[in-house]
C-alpha positions as CSV (number, residue, x, y, z in Angstrom):
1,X,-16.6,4.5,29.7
2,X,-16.8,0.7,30.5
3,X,-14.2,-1.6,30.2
4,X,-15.9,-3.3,27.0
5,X,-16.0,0.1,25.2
6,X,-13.0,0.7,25.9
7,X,-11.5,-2.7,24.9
8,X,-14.0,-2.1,21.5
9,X,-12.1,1.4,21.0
10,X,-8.8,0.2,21.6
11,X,-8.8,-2.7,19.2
12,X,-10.5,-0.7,16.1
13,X,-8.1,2.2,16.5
14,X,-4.8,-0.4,17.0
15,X,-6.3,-2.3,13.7
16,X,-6.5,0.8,11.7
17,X,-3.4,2.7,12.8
18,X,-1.3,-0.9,12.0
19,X,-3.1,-0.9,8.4
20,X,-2.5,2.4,7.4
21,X,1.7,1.9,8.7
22,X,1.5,-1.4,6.6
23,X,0.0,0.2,3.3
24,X,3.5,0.9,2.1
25,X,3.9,-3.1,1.7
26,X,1.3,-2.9,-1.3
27,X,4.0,-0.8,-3.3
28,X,6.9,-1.8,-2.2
29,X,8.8,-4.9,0.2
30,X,11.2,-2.6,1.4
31,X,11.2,0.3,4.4
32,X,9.3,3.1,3.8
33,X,12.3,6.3,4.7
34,X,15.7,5.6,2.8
35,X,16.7,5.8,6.3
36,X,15.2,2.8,7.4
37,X,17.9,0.5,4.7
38,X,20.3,1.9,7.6
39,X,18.5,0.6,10.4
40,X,17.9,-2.7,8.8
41,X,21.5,-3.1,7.9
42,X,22.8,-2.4,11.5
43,X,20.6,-5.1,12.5
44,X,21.6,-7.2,9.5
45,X,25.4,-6.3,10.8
46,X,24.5,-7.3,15.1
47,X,23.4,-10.6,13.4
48,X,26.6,-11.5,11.8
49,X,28.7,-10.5,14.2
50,X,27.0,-12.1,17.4
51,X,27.0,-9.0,19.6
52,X,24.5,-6.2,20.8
53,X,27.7,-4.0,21.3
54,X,29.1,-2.3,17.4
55,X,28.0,-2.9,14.3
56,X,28.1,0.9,13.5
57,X,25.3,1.5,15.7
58,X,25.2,5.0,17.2
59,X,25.0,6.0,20.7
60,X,22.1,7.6,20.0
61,X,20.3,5.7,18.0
62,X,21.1,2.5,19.7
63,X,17.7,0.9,20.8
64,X,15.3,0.2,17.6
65,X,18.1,-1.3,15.6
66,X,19.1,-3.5,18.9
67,X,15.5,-4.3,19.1
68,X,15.0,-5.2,14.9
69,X,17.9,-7.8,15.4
70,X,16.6,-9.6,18.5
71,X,13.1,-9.5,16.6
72,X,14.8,-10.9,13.2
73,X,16.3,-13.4,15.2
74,X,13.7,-14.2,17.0
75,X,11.3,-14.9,14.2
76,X,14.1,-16.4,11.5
77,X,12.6,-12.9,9.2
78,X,15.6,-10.6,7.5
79,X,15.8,-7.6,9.3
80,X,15.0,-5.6,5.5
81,X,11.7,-7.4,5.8
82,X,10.7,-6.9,9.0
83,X,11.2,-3.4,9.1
84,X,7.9,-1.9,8.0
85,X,6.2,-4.5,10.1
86,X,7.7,-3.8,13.0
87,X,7.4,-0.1,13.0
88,X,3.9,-0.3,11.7
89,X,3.0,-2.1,15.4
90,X,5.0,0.6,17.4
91,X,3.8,3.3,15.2
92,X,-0.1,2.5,15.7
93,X,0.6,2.5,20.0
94,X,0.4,6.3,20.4
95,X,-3.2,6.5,18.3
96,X,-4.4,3.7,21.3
97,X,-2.9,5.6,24.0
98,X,-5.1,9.2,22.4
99,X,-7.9,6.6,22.9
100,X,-7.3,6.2,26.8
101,X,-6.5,9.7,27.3
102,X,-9.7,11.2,26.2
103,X,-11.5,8.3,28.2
104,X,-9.5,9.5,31.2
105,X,-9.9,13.4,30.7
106,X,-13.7,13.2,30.1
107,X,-15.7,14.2,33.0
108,X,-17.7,11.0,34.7
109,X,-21.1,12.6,34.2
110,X,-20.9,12.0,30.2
111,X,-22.7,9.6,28.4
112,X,-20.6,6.4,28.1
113,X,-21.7,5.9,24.6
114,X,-20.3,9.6,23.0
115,X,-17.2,8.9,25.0
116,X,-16.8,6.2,23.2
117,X,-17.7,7.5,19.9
118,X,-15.2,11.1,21.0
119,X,-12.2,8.8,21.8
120,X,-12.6,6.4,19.0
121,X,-12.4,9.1,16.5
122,X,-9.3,10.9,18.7
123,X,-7.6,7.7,18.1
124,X,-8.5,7.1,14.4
125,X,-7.5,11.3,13.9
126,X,-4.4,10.6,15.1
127,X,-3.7,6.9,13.4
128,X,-5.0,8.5,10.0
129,X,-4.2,12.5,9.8
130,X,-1.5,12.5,7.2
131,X,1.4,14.6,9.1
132,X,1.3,12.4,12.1
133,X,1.3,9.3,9.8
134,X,4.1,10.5,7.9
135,X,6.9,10.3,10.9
136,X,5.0,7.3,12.5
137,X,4.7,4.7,9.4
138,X,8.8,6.0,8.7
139,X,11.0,3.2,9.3
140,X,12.7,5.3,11.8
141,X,13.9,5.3,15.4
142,X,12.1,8.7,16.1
143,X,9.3,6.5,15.9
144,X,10.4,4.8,19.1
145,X,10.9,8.0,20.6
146,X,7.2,9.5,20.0
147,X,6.2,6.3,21.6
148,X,8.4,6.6,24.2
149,X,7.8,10.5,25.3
150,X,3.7,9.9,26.0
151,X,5.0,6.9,28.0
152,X,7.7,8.4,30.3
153,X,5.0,11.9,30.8
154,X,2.4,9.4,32.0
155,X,4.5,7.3,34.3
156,X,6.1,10.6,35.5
157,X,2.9,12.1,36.4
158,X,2.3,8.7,38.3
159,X,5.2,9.0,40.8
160,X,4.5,12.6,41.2
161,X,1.2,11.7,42.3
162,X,1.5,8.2,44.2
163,X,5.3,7.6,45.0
164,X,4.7,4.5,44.5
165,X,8.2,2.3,43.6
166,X,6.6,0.3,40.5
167,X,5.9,3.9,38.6
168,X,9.3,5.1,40.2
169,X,10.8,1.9,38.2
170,X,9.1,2.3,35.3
171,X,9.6,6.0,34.4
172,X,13.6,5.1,35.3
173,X,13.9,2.8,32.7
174,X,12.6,5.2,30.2
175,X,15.1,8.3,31.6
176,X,17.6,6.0,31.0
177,X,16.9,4.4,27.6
178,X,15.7,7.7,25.6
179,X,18.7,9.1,24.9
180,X,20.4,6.0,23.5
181,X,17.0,5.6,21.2
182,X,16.6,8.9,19.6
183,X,18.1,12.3,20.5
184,X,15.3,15.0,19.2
185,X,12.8,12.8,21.2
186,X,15.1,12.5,24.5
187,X,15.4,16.6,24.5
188,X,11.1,16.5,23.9
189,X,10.9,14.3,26.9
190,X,13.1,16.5,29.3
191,X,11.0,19.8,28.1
192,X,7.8,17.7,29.4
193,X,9.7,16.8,32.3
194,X,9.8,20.6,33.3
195,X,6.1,21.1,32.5
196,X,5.3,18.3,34.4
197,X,7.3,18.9,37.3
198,X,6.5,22.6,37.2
199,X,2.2,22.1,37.3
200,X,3.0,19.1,40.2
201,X,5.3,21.7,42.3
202,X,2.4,24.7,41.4
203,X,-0.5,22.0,42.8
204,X,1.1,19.9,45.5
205,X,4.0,23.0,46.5
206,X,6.9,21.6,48.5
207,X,5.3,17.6,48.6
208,X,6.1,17.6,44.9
209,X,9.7,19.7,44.6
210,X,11.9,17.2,45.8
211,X,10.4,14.1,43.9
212,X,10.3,16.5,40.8
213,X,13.7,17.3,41.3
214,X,14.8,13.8,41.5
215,X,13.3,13.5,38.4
216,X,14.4,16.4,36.3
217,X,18.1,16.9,37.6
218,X,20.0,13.6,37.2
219,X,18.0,13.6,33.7
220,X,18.8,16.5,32.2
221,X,22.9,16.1,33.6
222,X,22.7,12.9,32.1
223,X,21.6,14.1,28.9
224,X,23.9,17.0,29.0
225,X,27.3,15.0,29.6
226,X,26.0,11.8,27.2
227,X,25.6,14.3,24.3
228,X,28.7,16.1,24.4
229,X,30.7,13.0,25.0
230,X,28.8,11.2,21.7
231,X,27.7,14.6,19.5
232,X,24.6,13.3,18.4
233,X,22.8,15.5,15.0
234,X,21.3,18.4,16.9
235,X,23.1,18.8,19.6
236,X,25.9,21.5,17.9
237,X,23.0,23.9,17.7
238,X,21.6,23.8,20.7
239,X,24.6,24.4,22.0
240,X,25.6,27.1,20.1
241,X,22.2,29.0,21.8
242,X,22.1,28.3,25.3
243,X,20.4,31.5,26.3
244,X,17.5,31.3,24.0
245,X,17.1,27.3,25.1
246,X,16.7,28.4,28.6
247,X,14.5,31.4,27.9
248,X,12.0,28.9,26.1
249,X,12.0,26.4,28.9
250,X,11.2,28.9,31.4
251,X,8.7,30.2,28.9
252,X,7.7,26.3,28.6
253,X,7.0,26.2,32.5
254,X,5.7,29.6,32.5
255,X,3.1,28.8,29.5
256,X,1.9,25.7,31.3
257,X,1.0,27.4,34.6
258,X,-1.4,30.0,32.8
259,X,-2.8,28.0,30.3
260,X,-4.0,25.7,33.2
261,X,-5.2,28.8,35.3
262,X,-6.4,30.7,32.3
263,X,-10.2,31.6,31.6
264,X,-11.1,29.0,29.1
265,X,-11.5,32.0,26.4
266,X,-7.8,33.2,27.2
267,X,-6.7,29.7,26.5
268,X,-8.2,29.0,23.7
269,X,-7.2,32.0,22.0
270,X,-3.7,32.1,23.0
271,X,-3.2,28.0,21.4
272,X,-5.3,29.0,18.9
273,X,-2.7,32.3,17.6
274,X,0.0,29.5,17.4
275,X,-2.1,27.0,15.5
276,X,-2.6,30.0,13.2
277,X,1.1,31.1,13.3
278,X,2.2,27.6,12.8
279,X,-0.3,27.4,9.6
280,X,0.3,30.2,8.2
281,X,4.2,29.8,8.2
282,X,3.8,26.9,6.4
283,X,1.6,29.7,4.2
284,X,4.0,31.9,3.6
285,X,7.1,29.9,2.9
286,X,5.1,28.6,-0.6
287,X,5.6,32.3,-1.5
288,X,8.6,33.9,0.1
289,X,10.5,30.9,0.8
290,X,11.8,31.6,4.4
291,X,14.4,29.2,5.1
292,X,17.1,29.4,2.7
293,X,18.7,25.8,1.5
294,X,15.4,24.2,1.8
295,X,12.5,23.3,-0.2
296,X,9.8,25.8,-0.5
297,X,6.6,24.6,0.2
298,X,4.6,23.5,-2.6
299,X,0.8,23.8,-3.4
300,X,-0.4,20.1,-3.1
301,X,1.3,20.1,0.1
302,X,-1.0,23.5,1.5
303,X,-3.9,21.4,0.3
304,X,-3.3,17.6,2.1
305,X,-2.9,20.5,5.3
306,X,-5.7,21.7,5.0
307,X,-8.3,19.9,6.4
308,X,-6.2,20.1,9.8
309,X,-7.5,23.2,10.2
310,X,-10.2,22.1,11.3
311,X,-8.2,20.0,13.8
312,X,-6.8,22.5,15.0
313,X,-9.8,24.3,15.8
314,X,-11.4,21.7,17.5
315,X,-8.4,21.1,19.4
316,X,-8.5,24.9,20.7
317,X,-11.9,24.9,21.4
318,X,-11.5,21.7,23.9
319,X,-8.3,22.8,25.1
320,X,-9.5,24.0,28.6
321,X,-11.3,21.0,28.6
322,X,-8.1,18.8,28.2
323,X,-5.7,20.1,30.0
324,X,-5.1,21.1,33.7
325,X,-2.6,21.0,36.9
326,X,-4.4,16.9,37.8
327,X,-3.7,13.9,37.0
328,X,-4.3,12.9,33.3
329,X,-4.8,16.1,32.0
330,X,-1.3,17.6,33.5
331,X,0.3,15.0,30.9
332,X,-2.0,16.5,28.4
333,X,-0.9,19.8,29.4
334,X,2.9,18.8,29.1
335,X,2.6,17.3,25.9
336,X,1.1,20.1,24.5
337,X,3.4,22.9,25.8
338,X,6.4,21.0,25.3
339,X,6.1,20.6,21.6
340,X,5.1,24.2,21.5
341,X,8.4,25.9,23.2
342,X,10.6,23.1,20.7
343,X,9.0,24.9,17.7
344,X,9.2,28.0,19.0
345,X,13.0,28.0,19.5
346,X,13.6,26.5,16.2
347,X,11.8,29.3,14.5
348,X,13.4,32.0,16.9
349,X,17.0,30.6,16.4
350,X,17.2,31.4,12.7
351,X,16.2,30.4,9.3
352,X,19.2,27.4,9.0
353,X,17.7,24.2,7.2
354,X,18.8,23.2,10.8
355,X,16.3,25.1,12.5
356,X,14.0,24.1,9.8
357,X,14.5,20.6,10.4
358,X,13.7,21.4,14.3
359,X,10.3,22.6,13.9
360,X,8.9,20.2,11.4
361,X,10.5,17.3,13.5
362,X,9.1,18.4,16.9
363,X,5.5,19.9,15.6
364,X,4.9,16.1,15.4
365,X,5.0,15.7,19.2
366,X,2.1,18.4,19.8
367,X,-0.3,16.0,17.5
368,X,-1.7,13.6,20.0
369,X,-2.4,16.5,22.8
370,X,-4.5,17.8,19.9
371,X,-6.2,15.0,19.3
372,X,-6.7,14.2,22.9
373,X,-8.3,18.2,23.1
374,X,-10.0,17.9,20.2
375,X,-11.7,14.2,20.9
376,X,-12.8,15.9,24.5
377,X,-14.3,18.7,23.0
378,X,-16.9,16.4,20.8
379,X,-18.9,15.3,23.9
380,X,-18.7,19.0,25.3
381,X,-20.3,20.5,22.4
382,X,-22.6,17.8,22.2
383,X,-24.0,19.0,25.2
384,X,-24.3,22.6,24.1
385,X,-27.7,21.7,21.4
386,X,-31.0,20.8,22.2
387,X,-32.1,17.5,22.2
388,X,-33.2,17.6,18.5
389,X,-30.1,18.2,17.0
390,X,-28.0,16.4,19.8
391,X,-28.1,12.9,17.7
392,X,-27.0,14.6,14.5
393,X,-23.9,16.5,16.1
394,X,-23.1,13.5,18.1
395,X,-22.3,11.4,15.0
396,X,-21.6,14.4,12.9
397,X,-18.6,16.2,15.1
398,X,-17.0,12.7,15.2
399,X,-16.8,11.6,11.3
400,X,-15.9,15.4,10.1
401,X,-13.1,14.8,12.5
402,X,-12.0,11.6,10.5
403,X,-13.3,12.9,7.3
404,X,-10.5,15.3,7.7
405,X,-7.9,13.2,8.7
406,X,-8.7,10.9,6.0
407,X,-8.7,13.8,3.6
408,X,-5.1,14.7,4.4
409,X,-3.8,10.9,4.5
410,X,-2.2,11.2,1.1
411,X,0.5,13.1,2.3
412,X,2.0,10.6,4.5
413,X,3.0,8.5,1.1
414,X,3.3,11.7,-1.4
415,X,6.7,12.4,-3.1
416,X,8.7,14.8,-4.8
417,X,5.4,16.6,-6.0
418,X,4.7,17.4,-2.6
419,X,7.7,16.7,-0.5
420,X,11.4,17.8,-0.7
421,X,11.8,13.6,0.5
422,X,10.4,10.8,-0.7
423,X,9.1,7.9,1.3
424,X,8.8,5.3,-0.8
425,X,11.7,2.9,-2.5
426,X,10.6,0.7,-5.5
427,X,12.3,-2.4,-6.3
428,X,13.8,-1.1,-9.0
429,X,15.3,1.4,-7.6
430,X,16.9,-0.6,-4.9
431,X,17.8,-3.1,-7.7
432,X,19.6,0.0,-9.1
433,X,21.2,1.1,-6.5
434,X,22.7,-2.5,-5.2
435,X,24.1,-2.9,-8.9
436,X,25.5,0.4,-9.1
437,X,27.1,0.2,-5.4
438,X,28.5,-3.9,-5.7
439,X,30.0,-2.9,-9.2
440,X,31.4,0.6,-9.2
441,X,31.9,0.9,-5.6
442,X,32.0,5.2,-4.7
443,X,32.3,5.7,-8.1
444,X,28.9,6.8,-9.7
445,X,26.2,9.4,-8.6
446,X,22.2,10.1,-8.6
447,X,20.4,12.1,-6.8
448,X,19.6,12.0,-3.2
449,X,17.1,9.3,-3.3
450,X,19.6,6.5,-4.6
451,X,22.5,7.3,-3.6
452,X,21.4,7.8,0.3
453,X,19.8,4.0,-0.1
454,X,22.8,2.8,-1.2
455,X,24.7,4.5,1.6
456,X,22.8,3.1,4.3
457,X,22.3,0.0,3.3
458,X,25.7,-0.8,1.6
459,X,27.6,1.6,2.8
460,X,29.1,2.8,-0.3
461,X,30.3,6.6,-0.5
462,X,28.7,7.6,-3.8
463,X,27.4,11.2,-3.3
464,X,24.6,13.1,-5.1
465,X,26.9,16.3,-6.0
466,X,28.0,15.2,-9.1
467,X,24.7,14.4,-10.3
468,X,23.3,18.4,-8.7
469,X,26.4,19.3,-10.9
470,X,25.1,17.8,-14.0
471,X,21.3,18.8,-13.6
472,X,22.5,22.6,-13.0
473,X,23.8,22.6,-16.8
474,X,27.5,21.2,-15.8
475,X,28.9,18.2,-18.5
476,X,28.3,15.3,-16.9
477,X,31.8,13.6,-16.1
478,X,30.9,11.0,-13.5
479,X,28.6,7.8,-14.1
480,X,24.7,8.4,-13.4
481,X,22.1,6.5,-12.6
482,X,19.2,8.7,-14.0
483,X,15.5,8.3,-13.9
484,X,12.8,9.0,-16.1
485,X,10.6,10.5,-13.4
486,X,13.6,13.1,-13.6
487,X,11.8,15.7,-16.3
488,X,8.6,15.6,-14.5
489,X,9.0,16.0,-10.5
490,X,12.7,16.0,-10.7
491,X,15.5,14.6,-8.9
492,X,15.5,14.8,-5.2
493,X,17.8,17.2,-3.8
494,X,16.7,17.1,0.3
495,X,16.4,19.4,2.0
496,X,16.2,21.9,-1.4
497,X,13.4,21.6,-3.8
498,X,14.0,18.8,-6.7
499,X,15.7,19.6,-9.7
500,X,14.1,19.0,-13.0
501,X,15.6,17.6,-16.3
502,X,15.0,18.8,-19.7
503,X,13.9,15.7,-21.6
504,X,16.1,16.4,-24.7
505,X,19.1,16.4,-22.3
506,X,17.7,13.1,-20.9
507,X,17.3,11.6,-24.0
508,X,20.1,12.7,-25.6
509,X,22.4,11.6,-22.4
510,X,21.5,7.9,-23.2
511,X,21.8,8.7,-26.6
512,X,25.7,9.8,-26.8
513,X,27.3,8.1,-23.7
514,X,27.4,4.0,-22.2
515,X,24.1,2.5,-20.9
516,X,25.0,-0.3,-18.9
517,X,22.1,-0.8,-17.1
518,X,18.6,-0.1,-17.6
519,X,15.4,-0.8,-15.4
520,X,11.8,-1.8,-17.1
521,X,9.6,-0.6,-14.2
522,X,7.3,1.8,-14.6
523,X,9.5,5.0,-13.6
524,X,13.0,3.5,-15.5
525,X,16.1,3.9,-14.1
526,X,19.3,4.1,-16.5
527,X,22.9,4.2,-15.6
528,X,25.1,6.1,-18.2
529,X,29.2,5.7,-18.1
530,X,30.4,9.3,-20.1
531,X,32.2,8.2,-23.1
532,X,35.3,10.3,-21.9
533,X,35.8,7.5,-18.7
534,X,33.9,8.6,-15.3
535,X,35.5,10.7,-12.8
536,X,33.6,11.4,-10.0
């Protein structure tokens, strides 16, 4: 592909990917993810104080919230407004990056113009598709650390290859910052650091074991002795499993070797079992529930997912294509695997909404080796039919890919009908949840939503359980900020399904106890005081 095509590519699938992060704005001012009133406020909190060093920042969260200060200081913008924009640019980098893979990974001999139409639609799959844009337009510092993992397998495939001090500089700096940016993302990055390393030492033998090793020792001590020293979320489990983490990341470097050697048919079928196990998991927990303490999956959910299957399946079909022991497609291979052994410990460990958490958090890594598989496939099977039907499945292969991913892009701003989390925070309810915190301090409740925006942002130690209390058929005893969406898709109650109201119970709670403040949006908010005096 020339350098004009690929320039073309780049710039429609960066446009697109920052769009599609930025729709948010046209509900909303303020960060998509609850979470992200945290991250704003520690930047809020380095700006008042003068310092890079404090300001309740974590040790492992350290870098975006470092990064939203400097950039709110910078531009004179509040870090609660900048937010969205500045995770919309860093989540739309990874769709460009699918773009340049797929380039890289297509053999010479294809026509320049379907590799440019096959990476183009990788890159608008992977910027659209409704999972992937869920984490990435999050105002979250796992968005970082997506960003971050394709970058560090690329540059560390570059000094296994070439030596050469500039990549050997590069890939350091990213060893060295990942753990202090986001701790799921710093263990993906060492599991591709084994796949890597363990496809470099299979191809180039003893040439490659001691630069591999300088690569994947120091990083995985440091790792080990930074995260028992600062307990990051995670970290407790993992350790509480050491033999089953092992036997996945030799099953990691294991995996990689044969699916690079592998008959194409072998390959395909072996990626395409856990595509299907993965899916149909997702399946089953609508019906059985499998993971205690969290939500069950609902039916609008299973149909936004849907049209990935066919995803998937182009994904698996292209896989031998994508992947291999060389260059570009090693990274491929990496990213692909690694994902793969997360997920399978999580599900192997047990049914804990911890474990939960660990598969639906690290199945977002394995989404751009899919799309990189899937966008070299196009081409391939473009070559397969005659010359008559070679135009139509040219074009075709391409926009079912993005008719797909466009068909599942509602889920990446659904709520509680189709999520146990929602995304989004109204004005209202942030108007809510700053009167409720600056006025009755810790005392008052809500349901998750609320009272974890007030908590990050304000700091405030307000806690849903009273308000679970109430909605389980308990008298309500502690001031509640209610809301009307309440008797339809209930109150959120992460990681467990919502709980719904009765409306007689809501309309008689405002009915018989103190409203002292009331919202006029369309989904009002209320805040009752019991009669009786509020003890929470």
């Amino acid at each position: 592909m020339s350098s004009r095509r690929v320039w073309k590519a780049t710039v429609t699938v960066l446009a697109v990917a920052v769009t599609a992060r930025l729709l948010p704005l046209f509900w909303t001012p303020y960060p998509f993810n609850p979470d992200g009133f945290m991250f704003a406020a520690q930047a809020r909190d380095t700006i008042a104080t003068g310092t890079l060093t404090g300001a309740g920042i974590g040790p492992h969260g350290y870098v975006f919230p470092t990064l939203l200060a400097i950039a709110a200081s910078v531009t004179g913008v509040a870090p609660l407004w900048l937010a969205q924009p500045s995770i919309a640019v860093v989540g739309a980098l990874p769709p460009v990056l699918a773009v340049l893979l797929v380039w890289r990974c297509t053999p010479l001999s294809t026509q320049q113009e379907r590799v440019a139409i096959a990476a183009t639609a990788a890159g608008l799959t992977l910027a659209l598709e409704g999972i992937y844009l869920r984490r990435t337009v999050t105002v979250s510092y796992e968005v970082l650390g997506l960003l971050f993992v394709v970058l560090l397998a690329i540059g560390s495939q570059r000094v296994l290859r070439t030596r050469r001090l500039a990549w050997v500089l590069v890939t350091a700096t990213f060893l060295l910052v990942l753990p202090i940016t986001h701790h799921l993302s710093t263990f993906m990055a060492a599991l591709t650091l084994v796949g890597l390393v363990g496809l470099a030492v299979a191809r180039d033998g003893r040439a490659a074991f001691g630069p591999g090793l300088a690569l994947l020792a120091p990083f995985w001590l440091y790792i080990g002795g930074y995260y028992a020293l600062t307990q990051p979320p995670y970290a407790a489990e993992l350790a509480t499993k050491p033999g089953l983490f092992v036997a996945w990341v030799i099953v990691l470097g294991a995996g990689a070797q044969w699916l690079t050697r592998a008959s194409a048919r072998n390959a395909r079928l072996t990626v395409g079992t856990v595509a299907v196990g993965g899916f149909s998991i997702l399946g089953a927990n609508a019906v059985w529930g499998l993971f205690p303490g969290t939500a069950t999956t609902p039916p609008q959910l299973l149909v936004y997912v849907a049209p990935l299957t066919v995803l998937a399946a182009l994904a698996c079909w292209g896989l031998p294509l994508g992947i291999g022991r060389v260059g570009t497609r090693a990274v491929v291979a990496a990213l692909l695997v690694a994902p793969i052994a997360w997920v399978g410990f999580a599900v192997t460990a047990g049914v804990d909404p911890v474990y939960a958490d660990f598969a639906r958090r690290g199945q977002t890594f394995v989404h751009l080796a899919s799309v990189v598989c899937a966008g070299v496939a196009i081409p391939a099977l473009v070559r397969r039919w005659s010359p008559p039907v070679t135009p139509v499945v040219a074009v075709g292969l391409p926009l079912l890919l993005c008719f797909c991913a466009l068909a599942s892009l509602p889920l990446a701003f659904a709520g509680l009908e189709a999520l146990a989390y929602q995304g989004t925070t109204t004005p209202a309810e942030f108007e809510t949840a700053t009167f409720a915190a600056t006025t009755l301090g810790d005392d008052w409740t809500s349901d998750d939503h609320v009272t974890r925006v007030a908590r990050n942002y304000y700091e405030t130690g307000a806690s849903p359980q009273p308000a679970y209390s109430w909605l389980q058929g308990n008298a309500l005893r502690c001031s509640t900020v209610m809301q009307r969406s309440w008797q339809t898709v209930g109150a959120q109650r992460y990681p467990s399904s919502p709980l719904a109201l009765e409306s007689s119970i809501y309309t008689e709670t405002s009915a018989t106890n103190h409203v002292v403040y009331t919202t006029t949006s369309p989904d009002p908010l209320t805040l009752v005081v019991p009669r009786a005096g509020s003890t929470c």
